[in-house]
C-alpha positions in Angstrom: 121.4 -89.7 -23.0 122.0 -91.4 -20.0 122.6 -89.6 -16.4 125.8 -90.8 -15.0 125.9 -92.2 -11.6 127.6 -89.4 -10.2 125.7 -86.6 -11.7 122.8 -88.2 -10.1 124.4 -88.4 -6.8 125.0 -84.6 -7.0 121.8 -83.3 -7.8 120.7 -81.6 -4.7 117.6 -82.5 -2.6 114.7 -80.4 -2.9 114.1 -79.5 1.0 111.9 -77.6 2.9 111.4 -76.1 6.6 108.0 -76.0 8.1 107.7 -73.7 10.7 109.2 -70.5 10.9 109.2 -69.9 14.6 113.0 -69.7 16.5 114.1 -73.3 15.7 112.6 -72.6 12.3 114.6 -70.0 11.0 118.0 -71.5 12.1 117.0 -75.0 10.2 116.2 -72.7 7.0 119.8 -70.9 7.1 121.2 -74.6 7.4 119.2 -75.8 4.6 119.7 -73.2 2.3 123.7 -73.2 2.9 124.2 -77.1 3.0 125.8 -78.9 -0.1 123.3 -80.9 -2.1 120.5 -79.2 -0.6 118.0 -76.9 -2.5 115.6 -75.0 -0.6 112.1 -75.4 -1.8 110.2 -73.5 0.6 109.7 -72.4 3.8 106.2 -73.4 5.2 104.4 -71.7 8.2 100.5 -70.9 9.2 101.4 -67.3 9.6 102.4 -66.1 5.8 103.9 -63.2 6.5 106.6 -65.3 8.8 107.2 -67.8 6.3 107.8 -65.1 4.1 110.1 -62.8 6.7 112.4 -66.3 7.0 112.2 -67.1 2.8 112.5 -64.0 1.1 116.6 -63.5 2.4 117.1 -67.1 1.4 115.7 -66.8 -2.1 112.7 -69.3 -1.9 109.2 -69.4 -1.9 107.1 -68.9 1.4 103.7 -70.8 1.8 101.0 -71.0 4.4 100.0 -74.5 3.6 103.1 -77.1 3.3 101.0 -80.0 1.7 101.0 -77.5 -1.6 104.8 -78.4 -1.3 104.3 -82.6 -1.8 105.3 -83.8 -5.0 107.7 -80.4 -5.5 110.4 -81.7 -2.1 112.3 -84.6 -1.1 112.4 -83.7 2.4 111.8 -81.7 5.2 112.3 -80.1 8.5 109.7 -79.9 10.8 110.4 -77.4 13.4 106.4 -77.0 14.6 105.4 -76.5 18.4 105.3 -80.7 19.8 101.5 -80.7 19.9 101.5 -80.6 16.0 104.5 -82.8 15.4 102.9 -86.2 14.8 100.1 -84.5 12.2 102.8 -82.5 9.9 105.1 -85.5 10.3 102.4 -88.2 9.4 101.4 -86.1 6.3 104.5 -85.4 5.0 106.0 -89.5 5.5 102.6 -90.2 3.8 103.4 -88.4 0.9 107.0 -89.8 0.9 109.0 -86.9 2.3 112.0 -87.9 4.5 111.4 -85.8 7.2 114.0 -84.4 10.5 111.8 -83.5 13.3 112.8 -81.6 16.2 112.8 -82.8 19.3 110.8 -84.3 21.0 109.8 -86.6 18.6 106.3 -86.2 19.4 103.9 -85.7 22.3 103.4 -89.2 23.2 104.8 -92.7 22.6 101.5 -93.5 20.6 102.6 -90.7 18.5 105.9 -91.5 17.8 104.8 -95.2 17.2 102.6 -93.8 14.4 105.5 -91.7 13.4 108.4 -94.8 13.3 105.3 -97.3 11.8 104.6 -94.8 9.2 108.1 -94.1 7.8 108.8 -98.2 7.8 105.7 -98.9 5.7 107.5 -95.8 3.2 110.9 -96.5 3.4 111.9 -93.0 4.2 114.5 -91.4 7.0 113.1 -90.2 10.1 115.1 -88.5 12.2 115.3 -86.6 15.3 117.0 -83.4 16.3 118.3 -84.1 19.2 121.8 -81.8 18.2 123.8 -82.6 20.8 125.4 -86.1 19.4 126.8 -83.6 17.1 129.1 -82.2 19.6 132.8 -83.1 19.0 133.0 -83.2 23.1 130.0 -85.5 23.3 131.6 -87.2 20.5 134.6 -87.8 21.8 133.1 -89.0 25.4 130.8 -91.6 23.3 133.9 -93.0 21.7 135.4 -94.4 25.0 135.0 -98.0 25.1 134.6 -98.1 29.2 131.7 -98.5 30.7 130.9 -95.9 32.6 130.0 -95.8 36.4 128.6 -92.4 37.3 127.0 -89.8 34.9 126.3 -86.2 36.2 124.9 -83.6 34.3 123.3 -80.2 34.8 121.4 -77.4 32.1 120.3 -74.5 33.6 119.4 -72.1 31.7 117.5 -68.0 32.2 113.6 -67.8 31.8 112.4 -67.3 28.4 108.8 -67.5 27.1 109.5 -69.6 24.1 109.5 -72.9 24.5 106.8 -72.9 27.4 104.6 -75.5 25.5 106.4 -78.0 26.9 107.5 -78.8 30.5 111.4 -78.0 31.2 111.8 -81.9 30.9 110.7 -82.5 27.4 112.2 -78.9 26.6 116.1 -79.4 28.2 115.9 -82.0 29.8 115.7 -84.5 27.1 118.7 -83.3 25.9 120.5 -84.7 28.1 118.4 -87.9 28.8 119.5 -88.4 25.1 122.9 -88.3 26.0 122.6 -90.4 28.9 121.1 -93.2 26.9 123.8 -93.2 24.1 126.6 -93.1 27.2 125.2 -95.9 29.2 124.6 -98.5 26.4 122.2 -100.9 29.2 118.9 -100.9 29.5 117.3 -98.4 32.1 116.1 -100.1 35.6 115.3 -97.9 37.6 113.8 -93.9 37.6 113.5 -91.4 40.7 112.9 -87.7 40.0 111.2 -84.3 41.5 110.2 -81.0 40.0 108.5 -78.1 40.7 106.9 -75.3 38.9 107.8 -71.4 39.5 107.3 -69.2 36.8 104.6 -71.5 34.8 102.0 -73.6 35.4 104.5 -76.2 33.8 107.6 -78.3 35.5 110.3 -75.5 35.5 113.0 -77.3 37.3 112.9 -80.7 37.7 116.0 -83.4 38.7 116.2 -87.1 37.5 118.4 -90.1 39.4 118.3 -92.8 36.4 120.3 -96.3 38.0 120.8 -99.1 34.3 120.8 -102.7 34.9 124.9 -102.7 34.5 125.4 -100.4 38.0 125.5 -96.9 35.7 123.8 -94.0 37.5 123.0 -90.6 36.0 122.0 -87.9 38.0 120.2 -84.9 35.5 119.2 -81.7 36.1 117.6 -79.2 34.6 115.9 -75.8 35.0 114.6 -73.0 32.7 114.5 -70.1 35.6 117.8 -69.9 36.8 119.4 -66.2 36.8 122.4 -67.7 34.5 123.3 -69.9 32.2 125.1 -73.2 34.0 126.4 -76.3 31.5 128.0 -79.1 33.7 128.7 -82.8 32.2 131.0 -84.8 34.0 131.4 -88.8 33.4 133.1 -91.1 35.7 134.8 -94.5 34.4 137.4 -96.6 36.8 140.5 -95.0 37.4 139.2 -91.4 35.5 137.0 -89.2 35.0 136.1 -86.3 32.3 134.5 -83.2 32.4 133.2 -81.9 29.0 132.5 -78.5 28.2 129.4 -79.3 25.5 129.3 -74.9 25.0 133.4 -74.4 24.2 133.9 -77.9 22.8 136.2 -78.7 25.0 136.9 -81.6 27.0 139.5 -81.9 30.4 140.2 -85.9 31.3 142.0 -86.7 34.4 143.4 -90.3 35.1 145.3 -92.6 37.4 148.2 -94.2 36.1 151.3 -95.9 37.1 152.7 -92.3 36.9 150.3 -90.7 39.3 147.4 -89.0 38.3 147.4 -87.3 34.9 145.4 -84.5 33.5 144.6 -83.4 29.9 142.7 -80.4 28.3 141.4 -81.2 24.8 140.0 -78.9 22.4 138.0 -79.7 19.5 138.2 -77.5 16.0 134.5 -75.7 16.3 131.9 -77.4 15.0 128.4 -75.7 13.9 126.0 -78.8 15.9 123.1 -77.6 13.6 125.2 -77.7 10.8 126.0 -80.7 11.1 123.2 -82.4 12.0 122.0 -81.2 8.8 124.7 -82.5 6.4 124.0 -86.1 8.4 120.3 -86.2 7.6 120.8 -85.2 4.1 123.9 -87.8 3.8 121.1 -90.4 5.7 118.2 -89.6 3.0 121.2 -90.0 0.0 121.8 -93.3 1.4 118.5 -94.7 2.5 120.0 -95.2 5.9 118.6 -93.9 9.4 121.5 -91.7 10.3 123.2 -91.1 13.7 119.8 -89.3 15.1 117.2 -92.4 13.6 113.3 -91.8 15.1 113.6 -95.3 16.9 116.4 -93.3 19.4 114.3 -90.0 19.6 111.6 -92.4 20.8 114.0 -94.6 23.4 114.7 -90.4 25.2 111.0 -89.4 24.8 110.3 -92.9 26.6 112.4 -92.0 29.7 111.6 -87.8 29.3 108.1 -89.0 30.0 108.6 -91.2 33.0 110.3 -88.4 34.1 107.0 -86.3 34.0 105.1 -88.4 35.2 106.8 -89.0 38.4 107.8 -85.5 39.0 103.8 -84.6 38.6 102.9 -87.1 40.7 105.4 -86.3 43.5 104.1 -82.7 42.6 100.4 -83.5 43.3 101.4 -85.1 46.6 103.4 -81.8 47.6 100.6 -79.5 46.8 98.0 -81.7 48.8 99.9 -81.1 51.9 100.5 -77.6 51.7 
């Protein structure tokens, strides 16, 4: 008997989550909610944690997630960055479409191998880099100005996760993400500075990034402040808006013929992770690369990098004069 076109569109996608660290057990919720998703597995060196994440969600925890190729149709790889490009290479290999979490990978050699990989096997790679999922970033990327002046700051209290990574490739990117996708033209020039404080890694670092069309974004970011600070504010001729990325909200002040004009808009909540789930699963359905594709993880991992490398070298050049 033949299988309809729609029944074969609505037979869910056998996922998986590999890693069951923070990041990990939020993806596995997602997956095992989401419409058209099945979860497989949840996959993670230490058994006991894959199994402390599965068992709720009514799936099988394993220790080693190639036992899971040939039995998914994708995955989420939510591994510490040093291990991204080797879980990701195996699994593309093996034909899995695969959501990485950001950053992509460690290096642009990596995520080369990693965007090379899933051309020669025709399967999604994508990037979670959740906030384009924000109906306030949303809603900014939808104006059709070009924008003059971009200022952004994360701050956010000390916490030992996450610490693999300098504050740049762990918040930062974020934003430099963000900044990319706003400015639309190609980056010209880079200053930035950091510092360490409570790690041997950057802590707090701040990046002036000027585009070839005039743009200029000024990002900051540390992971030792006392509070929690979220500031996004984009200026375009004759107005400027302030977006609240945490409440989803977004104020817009202009200059009309009227005077100057000022709106509050908020957005009906949306779950970012959520959502970024239901668009790579939509992406793998359609054999497209989604809103998040690899080859824009790799364009912020590009700049996050130059970042680090000029905030370690002004670093070095502080530290030999002290």
């Amino acid at each position: 008997m033949a299988v309809s076109h729609a029944a074969f569109v609505m037979t869910p996608l056998r996922t998986a989550v590999i890693g069951a660290g923070h990041m990990g057990r939020f993806h596995a919720a997602k997956f095992a909610a989401a419409e058209g998703s099945r979860l497989v597995a949840v996959a993670d060196a230490n058994q006991e944690r894959a199994a402390e994440v599965a068992q709720p969600l009514g799936c099988e925890a394993v220790s080693d997630y190639t036992r899971l190729f040939g039995k998914i149709d994708a995955a989420c790889i939510a591994v510490p960055t040093v291990l991204h490009r080797e879980v990701a290479s195996a699994c593309i290999e093996a034909g899995v479409h695969v959501l990485v979490e950001k950053p992509l990978a460690r290096t642009l050699d990596e995520a080369d191998t990693l965007l090379e990989l899933a051309r020669a096997r025709g399967v999604v790679l994508q990037v979670g880099h959740l906030q384009r999922f924000n109906p306030a970033f949303m809603a900014l990327a939808a104006h059709t100005g070009r924008p003059l002046f971009i200022d952004i700051e994360r701050l956010a209290p000390f916490k030992a996760r996450g610490i693999d990574v300098d504050v740049v490739l762990d918040l930062m990117i974020h934003d430099l993400d963000l900044v990319l996708a706003l400015a639309k033209s190609p980056v010209e020039k880079i200053s930035a500075s950091g510092f360490r404080v409570l790690t041997d890694g950057i802590d707090i670092a701040n990046a002036r990034v000027e585009f070839a069309d005039g743009c200029v974004a000024n990002i900051s970011a540390s992971r030792v402040s006392q509070a929690p600070v979220r500031k996004f504010r984009v200026f375009w001729p004759d107005q400027y808006a302030s977006a609240d990325l945490q409440g989803q909200r977004l104020r817009t002040v202009r200059r009309g013929a009227a005077g100057v004009q000022e709106t509050d808009e908020a957005f009906e909540r949306q779950d970012e992770l959520e959502a970024q789930t239901r668009a790579f699963l939509a992406a793998v359905r359609g054999g497209e690369a989604g809103r998040m594709p690899g080859s824009q993880g790799r364009e912020a991992l590009a700049l996050a990098l130059t970042v680090v490398e000029q905030v370690r070298e002004r670093l070095a050049r502080h530290e030999r004069t002290t």
